[in-house]
C-alpha positions as CSV (number, residue, x, y, z in Angstrom):
1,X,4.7,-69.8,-20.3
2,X,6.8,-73.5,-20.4
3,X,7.3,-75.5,-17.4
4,X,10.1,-74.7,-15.6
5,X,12.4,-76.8,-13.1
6,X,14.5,-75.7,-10.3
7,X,17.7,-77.0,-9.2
8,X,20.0,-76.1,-6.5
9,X,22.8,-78.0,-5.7
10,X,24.8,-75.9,-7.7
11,X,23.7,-72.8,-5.1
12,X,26.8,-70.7,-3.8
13,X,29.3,-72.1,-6.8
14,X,31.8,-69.8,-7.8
15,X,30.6,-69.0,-11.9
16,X,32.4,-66.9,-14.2
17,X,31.1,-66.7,-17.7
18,X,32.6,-67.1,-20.6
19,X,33.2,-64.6,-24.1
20,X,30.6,-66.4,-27.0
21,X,31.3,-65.1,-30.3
22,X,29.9,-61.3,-31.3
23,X,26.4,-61.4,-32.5
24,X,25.4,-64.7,-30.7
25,X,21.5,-64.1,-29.7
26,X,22.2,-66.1,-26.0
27,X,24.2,-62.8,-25.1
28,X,22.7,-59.6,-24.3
29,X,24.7,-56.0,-23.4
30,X,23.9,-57.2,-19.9
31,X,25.5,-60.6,-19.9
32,X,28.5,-59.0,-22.2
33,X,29.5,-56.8,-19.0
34,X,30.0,-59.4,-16.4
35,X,32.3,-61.9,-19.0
36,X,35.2,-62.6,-17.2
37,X,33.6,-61.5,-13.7
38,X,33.2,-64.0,-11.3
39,X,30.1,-64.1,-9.8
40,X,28.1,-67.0,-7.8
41,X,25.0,-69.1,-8.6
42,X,21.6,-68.4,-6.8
43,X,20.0,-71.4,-8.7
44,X,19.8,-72.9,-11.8
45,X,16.3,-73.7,-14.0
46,X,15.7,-75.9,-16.8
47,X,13.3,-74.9,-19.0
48,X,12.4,-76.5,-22.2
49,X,15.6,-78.6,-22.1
50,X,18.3,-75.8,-21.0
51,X,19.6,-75.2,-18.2
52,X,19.8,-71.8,-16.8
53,X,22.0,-70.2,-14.0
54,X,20.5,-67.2,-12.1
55,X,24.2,-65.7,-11.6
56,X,24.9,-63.1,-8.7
57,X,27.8,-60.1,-8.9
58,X,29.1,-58.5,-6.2
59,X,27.3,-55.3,-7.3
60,X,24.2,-57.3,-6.7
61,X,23.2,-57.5,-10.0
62,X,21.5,-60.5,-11.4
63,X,22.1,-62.4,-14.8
64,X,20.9,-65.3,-16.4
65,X,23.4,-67.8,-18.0
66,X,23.2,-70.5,-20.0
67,X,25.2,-73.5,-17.2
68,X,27.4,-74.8,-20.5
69,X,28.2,-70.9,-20.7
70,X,30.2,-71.0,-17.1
71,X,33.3,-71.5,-15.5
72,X,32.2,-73.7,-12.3
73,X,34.6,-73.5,-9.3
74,X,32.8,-76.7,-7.6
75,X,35.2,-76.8,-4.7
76,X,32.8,-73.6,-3.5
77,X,31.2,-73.5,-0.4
78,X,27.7,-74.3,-1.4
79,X,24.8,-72.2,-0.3
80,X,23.8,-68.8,0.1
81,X,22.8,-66.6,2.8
82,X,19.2,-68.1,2.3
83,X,20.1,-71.2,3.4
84,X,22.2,-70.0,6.4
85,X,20.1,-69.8,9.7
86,X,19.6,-66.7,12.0
């Protein structure tokens, strides 16, 4: 398994991703449903030079993104309710 590196100061952006041409290996079925669907980032992790955004849905669905492959809404409230107290 490669090294991995978290990052969160993206955590709680607003992330909607982007169409990629049919056929690109990045995209699964499951990352082809939520194009267009905005979403928000849990975290993002870099492994073996790419960065990747854990995306949540509001169906609470999970899906990884490539970061270049999202729309960032950076004026977001950051953080998620794990880094809210009580």
């Amino acid at each position: 398994m490669a090294a991995h590196r978290h990052q969160t100061p993206l955590r709680g952006v607003r992330a909607t991703p982007k169409a990629k041409p049919e056929g690109d290996p990045a995209y699964g079925p499951m990352n082809r449903r939520y194009i267009g669907v905005p979403g928000h980032i849990h975290e993002v992790v870099e492994i073996e030079g790419k960065q990747l955004a854990k995306v949540g849905f509001d169906d609470r669905k999970i899906v990884y993104y490539l970061l270049d492959d999202l729309d960032l809404d950076e004026r977001a409230q950051r953080g998620t309710f794990h880094d809210r107290e009580g």
